[in-house]
C-alpha positions as CSV (number, residue, x, y, z in Angstrom):
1,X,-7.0,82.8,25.0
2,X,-4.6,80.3,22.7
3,X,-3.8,80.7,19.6
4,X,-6.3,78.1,18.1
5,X,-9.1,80.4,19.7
6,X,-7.4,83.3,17.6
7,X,-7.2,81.9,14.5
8,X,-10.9,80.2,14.9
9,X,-12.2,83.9,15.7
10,X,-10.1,85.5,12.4
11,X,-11.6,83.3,9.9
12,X,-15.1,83.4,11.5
13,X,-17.3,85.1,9.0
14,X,-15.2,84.2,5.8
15,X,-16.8,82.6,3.3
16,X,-14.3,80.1,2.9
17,X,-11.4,79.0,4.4
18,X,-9.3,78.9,1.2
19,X,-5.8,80.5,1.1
20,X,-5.3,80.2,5.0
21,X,-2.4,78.2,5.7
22,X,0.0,77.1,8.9
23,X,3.4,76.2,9.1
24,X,3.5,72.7,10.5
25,X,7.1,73.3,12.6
26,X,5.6,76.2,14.6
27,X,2.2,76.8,14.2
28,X,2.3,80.4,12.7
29,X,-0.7,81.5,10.6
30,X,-0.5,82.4,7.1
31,X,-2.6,84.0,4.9
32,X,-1.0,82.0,1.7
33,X,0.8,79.1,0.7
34,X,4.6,80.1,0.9
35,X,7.1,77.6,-0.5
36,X,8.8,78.1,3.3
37,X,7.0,80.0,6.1
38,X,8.1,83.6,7.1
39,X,8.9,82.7,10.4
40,X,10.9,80.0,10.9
41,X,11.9,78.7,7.2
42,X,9.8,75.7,7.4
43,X,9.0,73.7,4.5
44,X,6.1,72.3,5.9
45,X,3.4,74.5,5.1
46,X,0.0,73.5,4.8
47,X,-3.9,74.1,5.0
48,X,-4.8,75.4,8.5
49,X,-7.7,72.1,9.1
50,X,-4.9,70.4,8.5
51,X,-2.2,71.5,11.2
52,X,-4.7,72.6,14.0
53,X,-7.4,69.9,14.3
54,X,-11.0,71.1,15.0
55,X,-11.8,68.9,18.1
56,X,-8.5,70.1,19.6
57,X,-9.3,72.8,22.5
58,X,-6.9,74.4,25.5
């Protein structure tokens, strides 16, 4: 299972997808918008639609 399939299962059954968040530079989750993400220090954070397209599959 991929990470895409991970993500898609956690926010399955919230009402919204507001506050959920990836870092562009390496993909990690977040559950808010940080200024720079946790992970790597990326400024590139941004809504989750946005970094991980819907049509893309493994």
């Amino acid at each position: 299972m991929s990470l895409v399939d991970d993500v898609r299962r956690e926010g399955a059954g919230e009402e919204g997808r507001s506050g959920r968040y990836a870092c562009r530079n390496c993909g990690s989750p977040l559950g808010k918008n940080y200024e720079r993400c946790p992970e790597c220090s990326g400024e590139d954070v941004a809504p989750i639609e946005e970094v991980i397209a819907p049509e893309f599959t493994e």
